[in-house]
Structures are given as C-alpha cells and as structure tokens.
Backbone as a ProteinNet text record, in pm:
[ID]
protein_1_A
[PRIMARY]
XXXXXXXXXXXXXXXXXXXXXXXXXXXXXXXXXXXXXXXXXXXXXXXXXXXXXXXXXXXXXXXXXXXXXXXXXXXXXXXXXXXXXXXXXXXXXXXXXXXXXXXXXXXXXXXXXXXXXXXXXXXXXXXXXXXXXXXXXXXXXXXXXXXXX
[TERTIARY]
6228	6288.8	6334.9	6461.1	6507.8	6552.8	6546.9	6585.3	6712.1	6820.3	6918.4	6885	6801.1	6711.9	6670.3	6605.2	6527	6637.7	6549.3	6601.2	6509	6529.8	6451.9	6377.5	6251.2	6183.9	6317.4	6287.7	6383.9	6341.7	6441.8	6419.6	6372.7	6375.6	6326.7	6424.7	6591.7	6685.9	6748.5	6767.3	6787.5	6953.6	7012.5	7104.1	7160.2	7194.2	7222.1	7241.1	7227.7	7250	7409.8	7523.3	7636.6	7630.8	7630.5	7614.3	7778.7	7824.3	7942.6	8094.3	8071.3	8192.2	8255.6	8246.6	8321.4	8229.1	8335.4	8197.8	8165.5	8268.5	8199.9	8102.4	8025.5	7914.5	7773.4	7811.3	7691.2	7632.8	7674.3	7635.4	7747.4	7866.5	7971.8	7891.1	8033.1	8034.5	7938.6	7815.7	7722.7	7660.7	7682.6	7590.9	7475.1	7414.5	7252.4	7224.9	7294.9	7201.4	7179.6	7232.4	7200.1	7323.2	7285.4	7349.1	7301.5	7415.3	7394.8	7250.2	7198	7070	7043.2	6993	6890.7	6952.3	6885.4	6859.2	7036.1	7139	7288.9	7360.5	7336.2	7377.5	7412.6	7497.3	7504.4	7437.6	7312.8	7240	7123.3	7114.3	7003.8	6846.9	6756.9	6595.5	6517.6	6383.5	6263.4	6261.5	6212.2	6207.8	6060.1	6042	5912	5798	5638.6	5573.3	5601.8	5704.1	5765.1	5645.6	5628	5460.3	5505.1	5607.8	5687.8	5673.9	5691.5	5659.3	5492.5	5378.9	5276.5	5262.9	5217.8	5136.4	5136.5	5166.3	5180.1	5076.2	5041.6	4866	4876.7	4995.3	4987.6	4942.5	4988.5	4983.5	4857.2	4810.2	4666.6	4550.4	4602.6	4488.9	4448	4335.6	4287	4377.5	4444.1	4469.4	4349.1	4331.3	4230.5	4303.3	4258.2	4231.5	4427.9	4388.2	4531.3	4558.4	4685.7	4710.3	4820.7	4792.9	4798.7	4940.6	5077.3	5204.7	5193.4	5117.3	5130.3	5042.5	4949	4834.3	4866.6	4794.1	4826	4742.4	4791	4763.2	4681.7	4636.4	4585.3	4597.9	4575	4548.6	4404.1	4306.4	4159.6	4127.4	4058.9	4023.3	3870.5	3767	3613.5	3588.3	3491.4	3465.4	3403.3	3322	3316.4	3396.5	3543	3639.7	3652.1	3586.1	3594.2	3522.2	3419.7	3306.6	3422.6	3482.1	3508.4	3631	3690.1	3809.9	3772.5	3927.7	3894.7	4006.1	4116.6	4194.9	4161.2	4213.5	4117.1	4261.3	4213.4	4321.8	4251.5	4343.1	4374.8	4409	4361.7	4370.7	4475.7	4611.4	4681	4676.4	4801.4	4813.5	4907.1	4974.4	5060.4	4999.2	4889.4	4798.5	4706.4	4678.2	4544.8	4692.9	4830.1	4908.2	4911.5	4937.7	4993.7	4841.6	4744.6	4616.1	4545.7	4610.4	4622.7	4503.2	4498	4391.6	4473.4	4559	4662.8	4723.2	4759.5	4850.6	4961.5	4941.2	5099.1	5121.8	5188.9	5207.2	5278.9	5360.9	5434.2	5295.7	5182.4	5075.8	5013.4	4994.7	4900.3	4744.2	4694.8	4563.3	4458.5	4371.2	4209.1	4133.1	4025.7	3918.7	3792.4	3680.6	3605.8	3506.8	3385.9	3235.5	3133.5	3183.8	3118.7	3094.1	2972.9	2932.8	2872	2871.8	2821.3	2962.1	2921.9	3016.6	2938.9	2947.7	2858.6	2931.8	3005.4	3150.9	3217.2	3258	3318.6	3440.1	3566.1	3678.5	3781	3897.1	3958.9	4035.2	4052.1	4113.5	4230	4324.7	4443.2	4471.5	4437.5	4467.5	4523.8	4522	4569.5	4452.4	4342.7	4249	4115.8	3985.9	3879.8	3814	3680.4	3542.8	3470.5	3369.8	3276.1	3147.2	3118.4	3035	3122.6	3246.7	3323.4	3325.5	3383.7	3385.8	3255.9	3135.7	3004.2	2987.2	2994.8	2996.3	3081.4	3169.9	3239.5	3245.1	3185.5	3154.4	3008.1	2913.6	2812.8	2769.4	2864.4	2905.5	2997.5	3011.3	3137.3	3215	3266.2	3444.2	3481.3	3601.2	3693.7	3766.2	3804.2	3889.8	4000.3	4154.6	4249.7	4266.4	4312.6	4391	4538.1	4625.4	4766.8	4817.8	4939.1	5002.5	5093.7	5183.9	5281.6	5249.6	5123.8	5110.9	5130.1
-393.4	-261.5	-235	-170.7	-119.3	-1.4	36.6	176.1	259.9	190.3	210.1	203.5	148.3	147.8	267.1	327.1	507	561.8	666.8	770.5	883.9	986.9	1079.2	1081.4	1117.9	1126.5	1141.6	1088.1	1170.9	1298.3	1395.6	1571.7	1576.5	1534.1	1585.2	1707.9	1619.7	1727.3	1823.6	1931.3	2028.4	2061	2132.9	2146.3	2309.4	2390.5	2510.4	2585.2	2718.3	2789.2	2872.7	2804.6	2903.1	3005.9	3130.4	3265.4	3335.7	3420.9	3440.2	3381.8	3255.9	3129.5	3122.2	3226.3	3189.8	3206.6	3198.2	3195.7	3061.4	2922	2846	2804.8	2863.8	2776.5	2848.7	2940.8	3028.6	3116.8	3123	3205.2	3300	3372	3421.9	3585.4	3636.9	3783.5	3872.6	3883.9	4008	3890.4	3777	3691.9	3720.6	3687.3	3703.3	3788.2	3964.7	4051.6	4136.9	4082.7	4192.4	4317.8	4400.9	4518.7	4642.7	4698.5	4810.6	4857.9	4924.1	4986	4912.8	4907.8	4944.8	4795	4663.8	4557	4526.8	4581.3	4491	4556.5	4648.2	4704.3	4643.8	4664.3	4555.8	4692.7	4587.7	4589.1	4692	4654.7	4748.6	4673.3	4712.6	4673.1	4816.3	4779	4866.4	4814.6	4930.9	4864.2	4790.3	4715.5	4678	4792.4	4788.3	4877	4978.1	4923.3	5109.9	5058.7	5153.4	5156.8	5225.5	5256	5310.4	5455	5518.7	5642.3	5713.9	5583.9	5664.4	5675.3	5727.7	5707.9	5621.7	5544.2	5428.9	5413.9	5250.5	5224.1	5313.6	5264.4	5324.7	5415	5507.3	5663	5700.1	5633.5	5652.5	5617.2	5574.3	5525.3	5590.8	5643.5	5738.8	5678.3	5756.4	5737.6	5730.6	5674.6	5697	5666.1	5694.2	5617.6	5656.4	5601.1	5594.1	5493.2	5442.7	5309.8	5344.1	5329	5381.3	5311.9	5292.9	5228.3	5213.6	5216.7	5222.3	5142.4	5053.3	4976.3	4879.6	4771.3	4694.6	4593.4	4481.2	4384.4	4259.4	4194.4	4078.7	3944.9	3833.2	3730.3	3679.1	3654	3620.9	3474.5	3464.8	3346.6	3372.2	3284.3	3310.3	3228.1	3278.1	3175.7	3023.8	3051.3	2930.3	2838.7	2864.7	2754	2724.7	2732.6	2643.5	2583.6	2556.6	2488	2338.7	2310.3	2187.1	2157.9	2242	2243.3	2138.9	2039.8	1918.1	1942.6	2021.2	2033.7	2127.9	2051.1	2097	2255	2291.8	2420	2539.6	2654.1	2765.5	2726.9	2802	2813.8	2939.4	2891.7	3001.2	3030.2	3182.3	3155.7	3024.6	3000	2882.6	2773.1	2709	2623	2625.2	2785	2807	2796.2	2806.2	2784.5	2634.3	2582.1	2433.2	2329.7	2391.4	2350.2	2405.2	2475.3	2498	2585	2676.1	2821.8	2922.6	2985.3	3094.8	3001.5	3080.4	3011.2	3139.9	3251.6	3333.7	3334.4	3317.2	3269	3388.7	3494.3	3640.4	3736.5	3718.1	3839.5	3816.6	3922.3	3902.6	3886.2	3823.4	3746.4	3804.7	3832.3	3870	3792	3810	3705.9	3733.9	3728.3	3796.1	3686.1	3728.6	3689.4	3597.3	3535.6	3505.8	3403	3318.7	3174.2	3176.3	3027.2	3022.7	2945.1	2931.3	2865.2	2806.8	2667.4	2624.2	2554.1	2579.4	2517.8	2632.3	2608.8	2703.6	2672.3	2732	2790.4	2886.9	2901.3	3012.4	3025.7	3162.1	3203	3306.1	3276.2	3394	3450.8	3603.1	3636.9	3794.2	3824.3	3988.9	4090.1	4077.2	4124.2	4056.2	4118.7	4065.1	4123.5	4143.8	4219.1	4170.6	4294	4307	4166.4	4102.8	4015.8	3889.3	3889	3738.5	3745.6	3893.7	3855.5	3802.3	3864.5	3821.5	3709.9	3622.6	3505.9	3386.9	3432.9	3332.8	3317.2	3479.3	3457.9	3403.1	3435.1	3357.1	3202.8	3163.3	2996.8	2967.6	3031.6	3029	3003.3	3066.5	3077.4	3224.9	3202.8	3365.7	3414.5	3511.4	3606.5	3686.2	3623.8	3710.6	3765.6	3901.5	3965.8	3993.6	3957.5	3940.8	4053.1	4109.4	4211.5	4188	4261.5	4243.6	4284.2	4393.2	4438.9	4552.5
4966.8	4973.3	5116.7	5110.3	5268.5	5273.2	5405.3	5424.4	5314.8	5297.6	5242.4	5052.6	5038.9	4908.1	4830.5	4949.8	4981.3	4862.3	4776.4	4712.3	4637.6	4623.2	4632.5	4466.1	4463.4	4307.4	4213.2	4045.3	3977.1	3926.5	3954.6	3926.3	4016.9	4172.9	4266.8	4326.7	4291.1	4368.9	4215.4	4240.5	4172.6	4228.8	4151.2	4156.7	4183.3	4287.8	4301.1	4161.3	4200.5	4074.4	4096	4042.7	4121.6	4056.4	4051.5	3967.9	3973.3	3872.8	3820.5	3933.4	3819	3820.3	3712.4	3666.4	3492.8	3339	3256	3160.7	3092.3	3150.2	3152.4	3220.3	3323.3	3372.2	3355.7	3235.2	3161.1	3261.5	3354.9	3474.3	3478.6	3440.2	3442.2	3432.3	3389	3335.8	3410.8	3398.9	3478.8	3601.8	3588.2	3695.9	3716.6	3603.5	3522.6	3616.7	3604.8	3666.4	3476.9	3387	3273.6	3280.8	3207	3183.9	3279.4	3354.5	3408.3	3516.7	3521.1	3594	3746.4	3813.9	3953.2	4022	3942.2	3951.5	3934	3875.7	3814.5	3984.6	4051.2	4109.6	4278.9	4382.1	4512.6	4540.9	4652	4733.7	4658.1	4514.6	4398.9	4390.5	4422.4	4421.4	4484.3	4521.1	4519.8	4654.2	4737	4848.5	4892.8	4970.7	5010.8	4975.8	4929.7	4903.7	4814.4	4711.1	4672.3	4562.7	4485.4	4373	4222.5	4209.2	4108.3	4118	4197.1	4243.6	4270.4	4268.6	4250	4421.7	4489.9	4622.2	4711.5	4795.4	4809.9	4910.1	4875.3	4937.3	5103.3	5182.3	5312.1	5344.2	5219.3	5268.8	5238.3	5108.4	5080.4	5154.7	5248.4	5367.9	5507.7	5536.3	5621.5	5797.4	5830.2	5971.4	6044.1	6181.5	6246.9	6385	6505.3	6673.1	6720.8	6810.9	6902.9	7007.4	6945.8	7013.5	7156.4	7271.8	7419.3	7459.4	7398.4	7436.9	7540	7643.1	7790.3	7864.2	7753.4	7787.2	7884.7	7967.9	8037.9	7960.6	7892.1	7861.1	7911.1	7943.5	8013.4	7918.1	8019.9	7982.5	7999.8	7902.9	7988.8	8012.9	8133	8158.9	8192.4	8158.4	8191.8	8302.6	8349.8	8459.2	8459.6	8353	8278.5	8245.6	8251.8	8227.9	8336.1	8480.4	8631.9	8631	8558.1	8596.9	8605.8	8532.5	8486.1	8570.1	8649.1	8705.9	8860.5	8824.4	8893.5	9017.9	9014.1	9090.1	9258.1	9339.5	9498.1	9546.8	9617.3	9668.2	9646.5	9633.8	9543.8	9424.7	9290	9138.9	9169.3	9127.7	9117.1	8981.2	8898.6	8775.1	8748.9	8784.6	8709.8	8714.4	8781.2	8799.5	8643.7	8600	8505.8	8321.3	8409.2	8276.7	8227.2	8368.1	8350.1	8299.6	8312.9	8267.2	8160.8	8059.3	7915.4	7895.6	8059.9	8041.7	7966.7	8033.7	8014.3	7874.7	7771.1	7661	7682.9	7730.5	7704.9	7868.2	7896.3	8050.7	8102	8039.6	8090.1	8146.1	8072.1	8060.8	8207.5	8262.3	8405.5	8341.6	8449.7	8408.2	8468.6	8438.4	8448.5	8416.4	8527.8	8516.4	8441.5	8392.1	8313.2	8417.9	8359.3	8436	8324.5	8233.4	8121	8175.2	8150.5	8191	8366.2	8388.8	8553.5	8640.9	8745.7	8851.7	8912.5	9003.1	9075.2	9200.7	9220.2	9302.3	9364.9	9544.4	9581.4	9543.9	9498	9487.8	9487.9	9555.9	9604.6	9452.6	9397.5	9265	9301.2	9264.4	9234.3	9115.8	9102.9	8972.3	9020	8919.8	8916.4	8910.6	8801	8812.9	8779.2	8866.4	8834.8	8819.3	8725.3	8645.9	8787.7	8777	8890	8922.4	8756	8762.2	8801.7	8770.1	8804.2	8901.2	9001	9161.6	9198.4	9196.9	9227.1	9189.1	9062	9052.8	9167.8	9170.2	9248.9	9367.4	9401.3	9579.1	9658.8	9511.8	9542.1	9527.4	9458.8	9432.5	9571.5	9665.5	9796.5	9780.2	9662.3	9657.1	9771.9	9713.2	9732.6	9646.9	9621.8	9524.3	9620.3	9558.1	9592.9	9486.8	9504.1	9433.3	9421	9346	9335.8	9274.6	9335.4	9272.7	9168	9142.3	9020.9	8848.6	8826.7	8736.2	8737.7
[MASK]
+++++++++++++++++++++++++++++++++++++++++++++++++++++++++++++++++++++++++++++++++++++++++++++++++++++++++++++++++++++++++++++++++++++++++++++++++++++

C-alpha cells in the first residue's frame, strides 16, 4: 500500500445538503423549512435561553455580590517555585515568563509567600505579600518593586 492508495472509510464522506435547488433535488420549494410559522421565516428561531415563555432559569436565580470593573488583576507566582530556580542574576518578569511561571504574560505579577526559599536571590515583580518579602530577605535575597500597574 502507498500513500496515493489512501482513501477515506466507505460512507465516511457525506455529501452536502444543497437546500432549495429545485424540485428536483427534493430539497426545492420551502427548502425543508415546512409551511409558514417562526422556524420557515429569514433569520426565524428562539433565541438562546428563551423557555417558551415560562421564566427563564437566569432570571430565576438569586443575584448576589459585586464584581469591582476596576479590579487589578495579578499573575501569581509562589515562592516556592524558586526553590528550584537555576538561573544566576535578577528574576525579572520575562525571565518567570520565559520559564513557564507566568502563563498570561500581559498580567502584572505578584509574589505570594507559600512554601520556603533557601537561596539568596534578587526578584522583580510588581507586587509582593508581606510573608514573601520576609521570606526572601531572610534567605538574603532582595525585593524590587516594579512599577507599571
């Protein structure tokens, strides 16, 4: 058998459905929308969620809280992900992107305090939790803080 051999299951390929082409191709006349109403109509359906007029789940569902459009987002990194960090310098952010810490690389980054450190290292981030700074300065690192958020 060779490449040129290759062919797809039989009844694997199906054949389009052309819809009103005539009334020979049994698809003609209403172009299997039926007679008249909602569904025969251009641009005629229910919209997403519609429930046939009863209530619709959305509405039936208790509001609660408030979401702050104005939040400042972060990216987290623990400190625990240095333990293992082999690279000598400053840890900038594009350093913690290109080393598959950061996965959304736009978001400014914060450091969190989770885990230990045992290695001095200098860190660049945007923001840091009170236990990560302490962590890292007592391992003899340093902590800059970077603007741009």
């Amino acid at each position: 058998m060779n490449l040129h051999d290759l062919t797809p299951a039989r009844g694997a390929k199906r054949r389009r459905k052309r819809i009103g082409r005539g009334p020979g191709s049994g698809h003609g006349k209403t172009a299997t929308k039926g007679h008249k109403g909602l569904l025969a109509r251009s641009g005629g359906g229910k919209r997403p969620g519609f429930e046939g007029g009863q209530m619709p789940l959305i509405r039936r569902l208790p509001k609660y809280g408030f979401a702050n459009p104005f939040r400042t987002e972060y990216a987290i990194v623990n400190v625990k992900s240095f333990e293992q960090w082999t690279g000598a310098g400053t840890i900038t952010p594009q350093a913690l992107v290109d080393a598959g810490l950061v996965k959304r690389k736009h978001l400014p980054i914060k450091i969190l305090g989770t885990g230990e450190l045992h290695k001095p290292l200098v860190i660049q981030a945007h923001k840091f939790s009170k236990s990560a700074e302490a962590k890292i300065q007592a391992a003899g690192g340093r902590v800059e803080v970077i603007g741009g958020v």
